[in-house]
C-alpha positions in Angstrom: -31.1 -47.9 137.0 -30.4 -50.9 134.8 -26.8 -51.5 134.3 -25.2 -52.9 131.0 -22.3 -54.4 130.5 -19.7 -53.1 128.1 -20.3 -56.1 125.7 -23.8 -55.7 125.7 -23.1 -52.0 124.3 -21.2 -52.5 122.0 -23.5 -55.3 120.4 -26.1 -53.1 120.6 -24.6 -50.0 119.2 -23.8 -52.0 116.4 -27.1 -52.2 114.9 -25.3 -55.4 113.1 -24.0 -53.2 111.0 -20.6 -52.7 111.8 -19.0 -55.5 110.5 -20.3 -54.9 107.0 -18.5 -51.7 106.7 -15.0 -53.2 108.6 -13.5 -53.1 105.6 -14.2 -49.4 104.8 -11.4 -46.7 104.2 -11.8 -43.7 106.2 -8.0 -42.7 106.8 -8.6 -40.0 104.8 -10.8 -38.6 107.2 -8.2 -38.9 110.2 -10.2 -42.0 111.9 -8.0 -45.0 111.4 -5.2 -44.1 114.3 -3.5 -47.4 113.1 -3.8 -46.7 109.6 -1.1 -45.0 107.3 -2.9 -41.6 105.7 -4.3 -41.2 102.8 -1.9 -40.5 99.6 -1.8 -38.4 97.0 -1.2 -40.5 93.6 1.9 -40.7 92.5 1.2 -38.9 89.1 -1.4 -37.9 87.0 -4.3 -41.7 87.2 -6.4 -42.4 83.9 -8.6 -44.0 86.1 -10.5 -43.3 88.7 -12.2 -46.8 89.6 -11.9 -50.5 88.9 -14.4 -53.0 88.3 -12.7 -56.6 88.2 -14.8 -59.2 86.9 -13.1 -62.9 87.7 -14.2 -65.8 86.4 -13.4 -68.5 88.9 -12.7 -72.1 88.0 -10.4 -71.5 84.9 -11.7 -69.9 81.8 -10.2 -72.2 78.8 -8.5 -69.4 76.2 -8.6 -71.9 73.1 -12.4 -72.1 73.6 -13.3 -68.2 74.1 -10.8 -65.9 73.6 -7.8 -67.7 71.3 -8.5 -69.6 68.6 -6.3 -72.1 67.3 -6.9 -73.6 64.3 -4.3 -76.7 64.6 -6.2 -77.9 67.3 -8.8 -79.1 64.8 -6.1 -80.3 62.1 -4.8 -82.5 64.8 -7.7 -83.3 66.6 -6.9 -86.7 68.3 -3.2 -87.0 68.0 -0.7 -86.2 71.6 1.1 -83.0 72.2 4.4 -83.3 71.0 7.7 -81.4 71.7 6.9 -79.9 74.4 9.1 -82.3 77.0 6.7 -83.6 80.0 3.2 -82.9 79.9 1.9 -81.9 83.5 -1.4 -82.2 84.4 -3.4 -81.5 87.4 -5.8 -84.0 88.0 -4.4 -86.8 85.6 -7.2 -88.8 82.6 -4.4 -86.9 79.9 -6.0 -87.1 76.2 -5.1 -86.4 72.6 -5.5 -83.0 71.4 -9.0 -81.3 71.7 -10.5 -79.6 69.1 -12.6 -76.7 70.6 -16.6 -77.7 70.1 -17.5 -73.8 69.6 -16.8 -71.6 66.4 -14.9 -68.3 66.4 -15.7 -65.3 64.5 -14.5 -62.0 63.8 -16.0 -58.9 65.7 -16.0 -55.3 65.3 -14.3 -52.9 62.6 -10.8 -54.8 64.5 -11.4 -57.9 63.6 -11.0 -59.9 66.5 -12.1 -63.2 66.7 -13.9 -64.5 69.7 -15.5 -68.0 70.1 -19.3 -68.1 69.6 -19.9 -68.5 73.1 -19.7 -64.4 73.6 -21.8 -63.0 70.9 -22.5 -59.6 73.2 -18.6 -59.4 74.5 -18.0 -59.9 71.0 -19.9 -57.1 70.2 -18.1 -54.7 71.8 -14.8 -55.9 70.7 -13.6 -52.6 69.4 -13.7 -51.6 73.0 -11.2 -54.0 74.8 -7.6 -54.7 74.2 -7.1 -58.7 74.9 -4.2 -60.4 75.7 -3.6 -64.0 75.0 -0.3 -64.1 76.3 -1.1 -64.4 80.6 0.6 -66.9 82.7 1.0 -67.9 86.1 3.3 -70.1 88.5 0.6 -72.6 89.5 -2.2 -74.7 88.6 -4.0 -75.0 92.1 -7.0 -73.0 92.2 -6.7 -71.7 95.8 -2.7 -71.0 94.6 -3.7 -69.2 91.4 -6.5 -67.2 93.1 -3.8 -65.6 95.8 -1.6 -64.9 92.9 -4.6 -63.0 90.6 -5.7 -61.3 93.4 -2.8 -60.5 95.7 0.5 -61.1 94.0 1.7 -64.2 96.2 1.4 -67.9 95.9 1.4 -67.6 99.7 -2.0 -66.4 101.7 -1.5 -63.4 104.1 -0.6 -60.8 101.4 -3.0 -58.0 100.6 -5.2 -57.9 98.1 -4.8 -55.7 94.4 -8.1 -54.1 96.2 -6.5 -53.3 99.7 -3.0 -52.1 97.7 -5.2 -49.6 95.8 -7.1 -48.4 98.4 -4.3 -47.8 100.6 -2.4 -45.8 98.1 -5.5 -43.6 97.3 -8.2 -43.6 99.8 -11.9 -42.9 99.9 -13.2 -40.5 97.6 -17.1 -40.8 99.5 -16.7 -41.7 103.1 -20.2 -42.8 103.4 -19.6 -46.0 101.3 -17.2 -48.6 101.2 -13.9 -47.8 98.9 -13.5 -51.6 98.6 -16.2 -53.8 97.8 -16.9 -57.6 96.9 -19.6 -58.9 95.3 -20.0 -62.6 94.8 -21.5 -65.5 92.8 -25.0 -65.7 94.5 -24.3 -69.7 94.8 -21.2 -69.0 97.0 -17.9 -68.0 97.3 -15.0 -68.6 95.1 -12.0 -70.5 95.4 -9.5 -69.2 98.7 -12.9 -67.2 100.0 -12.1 -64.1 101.3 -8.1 -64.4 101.1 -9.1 -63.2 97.7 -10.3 -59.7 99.4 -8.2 -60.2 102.5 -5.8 -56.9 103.7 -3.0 -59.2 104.8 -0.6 -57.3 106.7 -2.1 -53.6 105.8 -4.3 -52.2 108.5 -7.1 -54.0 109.0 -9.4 -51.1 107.2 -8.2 -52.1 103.7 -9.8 -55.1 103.3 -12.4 -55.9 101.0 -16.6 -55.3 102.2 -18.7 -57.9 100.9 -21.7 -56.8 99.5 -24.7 -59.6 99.3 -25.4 -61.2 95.6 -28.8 -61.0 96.0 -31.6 -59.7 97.9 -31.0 -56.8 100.1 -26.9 -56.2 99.1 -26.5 -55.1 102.6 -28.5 -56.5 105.7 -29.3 -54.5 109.0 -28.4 -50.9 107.1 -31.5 -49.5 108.7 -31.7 -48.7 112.3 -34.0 -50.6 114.8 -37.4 -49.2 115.0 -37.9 -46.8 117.6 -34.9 -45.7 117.6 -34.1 -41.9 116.9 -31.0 -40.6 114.9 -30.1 -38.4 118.1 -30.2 -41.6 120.4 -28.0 -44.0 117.7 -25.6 -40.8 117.5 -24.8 -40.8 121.0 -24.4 -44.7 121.3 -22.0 -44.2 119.1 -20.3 -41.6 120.4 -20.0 -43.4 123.5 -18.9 -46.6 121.5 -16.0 -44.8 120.1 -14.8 -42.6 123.3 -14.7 -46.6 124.8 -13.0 -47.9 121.8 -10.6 -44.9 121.5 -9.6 -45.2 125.5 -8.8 -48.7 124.8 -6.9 -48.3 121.5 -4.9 -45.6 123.4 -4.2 -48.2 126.4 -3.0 -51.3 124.0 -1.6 -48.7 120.7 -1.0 -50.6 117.3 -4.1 -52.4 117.2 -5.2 -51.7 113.6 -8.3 -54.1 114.1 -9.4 -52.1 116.6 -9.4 -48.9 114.4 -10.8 -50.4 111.5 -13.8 -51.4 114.1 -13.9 -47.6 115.6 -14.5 -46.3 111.8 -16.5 -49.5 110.9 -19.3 -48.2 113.6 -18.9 -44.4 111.8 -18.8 -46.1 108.4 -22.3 -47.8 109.4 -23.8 -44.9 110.6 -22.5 -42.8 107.7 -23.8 -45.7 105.0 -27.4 -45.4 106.6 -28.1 -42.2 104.7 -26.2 -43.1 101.6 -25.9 -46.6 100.8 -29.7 -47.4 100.5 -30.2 -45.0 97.5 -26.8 -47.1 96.0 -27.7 -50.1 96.1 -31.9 -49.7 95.1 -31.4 -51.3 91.6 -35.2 -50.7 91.5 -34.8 -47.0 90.7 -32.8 -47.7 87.3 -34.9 -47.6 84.0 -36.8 -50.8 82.3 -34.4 -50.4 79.7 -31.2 -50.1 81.8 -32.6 -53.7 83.2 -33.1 -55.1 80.3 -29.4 -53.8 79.1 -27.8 -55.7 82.0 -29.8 -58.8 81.5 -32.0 -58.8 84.6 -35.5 -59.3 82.4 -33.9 -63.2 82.1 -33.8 -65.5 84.7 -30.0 -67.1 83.5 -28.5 -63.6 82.8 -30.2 -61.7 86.2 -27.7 -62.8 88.8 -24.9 -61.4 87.3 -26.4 -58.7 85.7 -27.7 -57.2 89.1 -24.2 -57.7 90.1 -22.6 -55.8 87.3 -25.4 -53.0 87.8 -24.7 -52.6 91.0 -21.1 -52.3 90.1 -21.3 -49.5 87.8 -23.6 -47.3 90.4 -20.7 -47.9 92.9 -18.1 -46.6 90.7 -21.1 -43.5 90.0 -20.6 -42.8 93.9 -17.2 -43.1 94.1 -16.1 -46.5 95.4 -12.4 -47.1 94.0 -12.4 -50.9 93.4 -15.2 -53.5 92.9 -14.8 -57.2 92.4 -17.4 -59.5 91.0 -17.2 -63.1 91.1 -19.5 -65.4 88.5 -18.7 -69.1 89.5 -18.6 -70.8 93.5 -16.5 -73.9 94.7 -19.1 -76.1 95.8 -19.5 -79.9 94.8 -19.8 -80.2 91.0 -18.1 -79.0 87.7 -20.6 -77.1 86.4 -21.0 -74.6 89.6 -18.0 -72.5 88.3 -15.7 -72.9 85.0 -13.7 -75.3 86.2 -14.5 -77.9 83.1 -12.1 -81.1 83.8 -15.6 -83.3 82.8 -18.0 -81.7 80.1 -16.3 -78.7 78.6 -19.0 -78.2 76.2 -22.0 -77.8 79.1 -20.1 -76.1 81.5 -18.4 -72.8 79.4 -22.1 -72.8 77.5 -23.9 -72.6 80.9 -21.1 -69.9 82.2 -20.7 -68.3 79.2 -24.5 -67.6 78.6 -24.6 -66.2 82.5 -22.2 -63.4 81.7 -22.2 -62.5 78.2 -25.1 -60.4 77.9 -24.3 -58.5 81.0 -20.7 -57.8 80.5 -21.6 -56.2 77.0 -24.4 -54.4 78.9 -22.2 -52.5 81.8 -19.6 -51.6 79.2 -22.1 -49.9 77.0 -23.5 -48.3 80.2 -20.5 -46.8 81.6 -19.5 -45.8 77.9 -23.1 -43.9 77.7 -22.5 -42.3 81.1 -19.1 -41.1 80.2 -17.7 -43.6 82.9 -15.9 -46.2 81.0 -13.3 -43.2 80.2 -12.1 -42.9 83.7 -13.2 -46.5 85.1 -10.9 -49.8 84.3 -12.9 -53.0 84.0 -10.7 -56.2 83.8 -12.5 -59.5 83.1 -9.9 -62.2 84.0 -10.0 -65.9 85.7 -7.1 -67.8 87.4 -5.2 -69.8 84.3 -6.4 -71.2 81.4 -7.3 -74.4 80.2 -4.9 -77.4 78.4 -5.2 -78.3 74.5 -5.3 -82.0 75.6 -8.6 -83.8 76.1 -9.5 -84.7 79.9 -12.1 -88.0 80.4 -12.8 -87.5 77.2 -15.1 -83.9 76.4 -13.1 -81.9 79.5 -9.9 -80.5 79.8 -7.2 -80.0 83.2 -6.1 -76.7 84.2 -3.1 -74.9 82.1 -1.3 -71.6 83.9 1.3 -71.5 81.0 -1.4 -69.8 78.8 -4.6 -67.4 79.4 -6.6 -64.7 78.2 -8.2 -61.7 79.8 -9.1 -58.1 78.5 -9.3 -54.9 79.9 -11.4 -51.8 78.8 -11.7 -48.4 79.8 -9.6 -45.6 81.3 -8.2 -44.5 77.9 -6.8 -47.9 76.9 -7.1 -47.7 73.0 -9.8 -50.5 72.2 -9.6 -53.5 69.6 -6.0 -54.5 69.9 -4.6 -57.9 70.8 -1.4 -57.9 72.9 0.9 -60.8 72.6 0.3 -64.6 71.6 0.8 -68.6 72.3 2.4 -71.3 70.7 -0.2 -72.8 67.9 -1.8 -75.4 70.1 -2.1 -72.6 73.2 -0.2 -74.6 75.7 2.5 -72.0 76.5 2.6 -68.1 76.1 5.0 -67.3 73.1 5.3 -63.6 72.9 5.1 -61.1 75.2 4.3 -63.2 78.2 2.2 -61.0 80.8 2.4 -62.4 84.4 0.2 -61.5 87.1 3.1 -59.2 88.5 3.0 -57.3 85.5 -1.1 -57.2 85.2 -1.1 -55.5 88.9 2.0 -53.2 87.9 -0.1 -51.9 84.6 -3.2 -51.4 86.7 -1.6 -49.8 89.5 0.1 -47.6 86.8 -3.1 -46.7 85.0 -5.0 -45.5 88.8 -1.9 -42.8 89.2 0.6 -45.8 91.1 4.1 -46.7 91.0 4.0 -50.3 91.8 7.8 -49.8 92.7 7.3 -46.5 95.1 3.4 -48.3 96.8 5.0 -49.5 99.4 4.3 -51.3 103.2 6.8 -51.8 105.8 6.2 -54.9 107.0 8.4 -57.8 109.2 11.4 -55.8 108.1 11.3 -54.8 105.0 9.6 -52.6 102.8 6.4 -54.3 100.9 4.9 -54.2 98.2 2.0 -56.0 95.7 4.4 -56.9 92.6 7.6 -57.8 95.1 10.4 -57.4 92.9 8.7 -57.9 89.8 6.6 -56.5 87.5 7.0 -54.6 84.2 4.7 -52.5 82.6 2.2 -53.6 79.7 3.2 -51.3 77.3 0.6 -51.5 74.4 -2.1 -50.7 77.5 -0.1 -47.5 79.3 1.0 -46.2 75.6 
């Protein structure tokens, strides 16, 4: 008889599966022995799922979301009274008039730049705020601060912190998943979905852009469901001897329920993820019947039939840190080309997955954010661009009861700074936290000896959105 070696096996078993579903939640079901149980929330959650959709690169609010008219009456003359100017990447202008027109939307009013005709559409549905800041204009920085809370990597994602207070609602699919821009990852990579110090289960499970959103979910050929049930079985009575022999180990664990997870998402997760089964008008809704608009449309629509099946948080990326301006929104060169090319990717199916959700009686209990990492300066870069600005941003939310059309705080006339009612990133993750059932103050960690937690010691509540 043919020996095999304990590595062997456990490649094997795998299927190459496993470490797609690392990131998967399944404390609730008692098999993460490192993991802290699932909890109930902490009162009663308006929603039920999240669908983040970040921009990366730098969105510029002045040219989308915040008009300001004194940037055309001063077109060409320097920012004044403001003390020192800082600048990321140097080439400082005169004031920069935005290139695109605004117009008003909706039975609210609200004015959004030409370059979102369809988001502009469905203005009565969000509640924008102009008023965001952050600490720093680095992208890597300002990415671990959007999407975990800390200027410093190693800290958990918003994704892992929600999933860890709330657990898996289906256990044959990931709570957590990732989907990015099909041209590559974003600034900080997978920092952005890391767990940091929570057990190793919480973090983020990327699911592929394009093609088959999840390779090796089938089983080799030949082999039965009885045979793959009792590798696996084996697998985790090895795994679970070992865990008891060297305790603490949450990687370890995570792995033991990443193997379940697998085996669990081969009768579930194909049916979620065939995009194929949705109606020639639910395509053409998200966009996919265009070649510009398809990419992120198939990302959105597989967004909204994750929420459908229970996943708690889902996190699309449009824009990849590769060699060149124009691959995400970072637009220090040709302002003008890039947000028109970025713009023109997403519009159509944003507009498309709120109506969907709305139709489906989703958007009620699911909380979709669009937001990037800081804005953009009022100052001119080489000319048609402009540097990166974290004093002042703009991002929406929609959904989970949040009452539609408003606008929620403001900048100074030229949209440098945020003027009133500042929202930070601390207070962002304390309102959605809040709106999922969470006390950002009581969703804690202990961790290197003290208790943890995603909005440290800050964060207020953004009161217009919790009413």
């Amino acid at each position: 008889m043919k020996t095999i070696s304990r590595r062997d096996l456990l490649f094997s078993a795998g299927g190459g599966i496993g470490g797609v579903a690392l990131a998967s939640l399944l404390g609730s079901d008692g098999l993460l022995a490192a993991a802290a149980p699932s909890r109930n929330a902490h009162f009663k959650p308006r929603a039920k799922a999240v669908i983040s959709l970040f921009m990366t690169g730098g969105v510029s609010h002045v040219d989308t979301f915040d008009p300001k008219p004194a940037l055309a009456k001063h077109h060409g003359q320097p920012l004044t009274g403001f003390g020192e100017i800082v600048v990321r990447q140097g080439y400082p202008g005169p004031l920069m008039k935005s290139p695109f027109q605004f117009r008003k939307y909706g039975q609210c009013g609200m004015e959004v730049s030409g370059l979102f005709p369809h988001v502009g559409s469905i203005a009565d549905e969000i509640a924008l705020i102009r008023s965001g800041w952050n600490k720093s204009n680095d992208h890597v920085l300002a990415h671990y601060e959007w999407n975990t809370g800390s200027l410093l990597m190693g800290h958990p994602s918003l994704g892992s912190w929600v999933t860890y207070g709330l657990g898996s609602e289906n256990k044959s699919l990931p709570s957590y998943v990732v989907i990015y821009d099909p041209r590559g990852g974003p600034n900080a990579g997978v920092a952005n979905w890391n767990n940091g110090y929570l057990p190793a289960a919480y973090q983020g499970t990327v699911f592929r852009p394009s093609g088959d959103p999840i390779l090796d979910l089938r089983p080799p050929a030949g082999i039965r469901p009885e045979q793959q049930r009792a590798r696996l079985d084996h697998l985790a009575a090895l795994n679970e001897e070992h865990a008891a022999r060297y305790p603490g180990s949450s990687e370890l664990s995570a792995r033991i329920a990443s193997y379940e997870l697998a085996y669990q998402m081969q009768s579930r997760a194909p049916e979620a993820v065939e995009l194929a089964k949705e109606s020639p008008a639910t395509h053409k809704l998200y966009g996919l019947d265009d070649p510009v608009t398809e990419p992120f449309g198939r990302q959105c629509l597989l967004a909204r039939r994750l929420v459908e099946r229970g996943v708690r948080f889902v996190q699309l990326f449009n824009g990849a840190k590769l060699r060149t301006d124009i691959d995400d929104w970072d637009a220090h060169g040709n302002l003008f080309d890039n947000h028109s090319a970025h713009a023109r990717e997403i519009d159509r199916p944003i507009a498309g997955l709120i109506r969907d959700l709305k139709q489906r009686g989703l958007l009620e209990d699911t909380l979709v954010i669009w937001h990037s990492e800081f804005g953009r300066m009022p100052i001119s870069q080489k000319g048609l661009g402009r540097d990166h600005n974290p004093g002042a941003m703009s991002f929406w939310m929609a959904g989970a009861g949040i009452r539609g059309g408003q606008i929620i705080g403001e900048t100074d006339e030229f949209g440098y700074k945020a003027t009133r009612d500042p929202v930070s990133y601390h207070d962002l993750h304390a309102t959605i936290l809040h709106l999922m059932g969470l006390d950002h103050k009581r969703l804690t960690y202990y961790f290197n000896g003290r208790q943890m937690r995603l909005t440290d010691v800050h964060g207020e509540l953004i009161r217009d959105i919790v009413g």
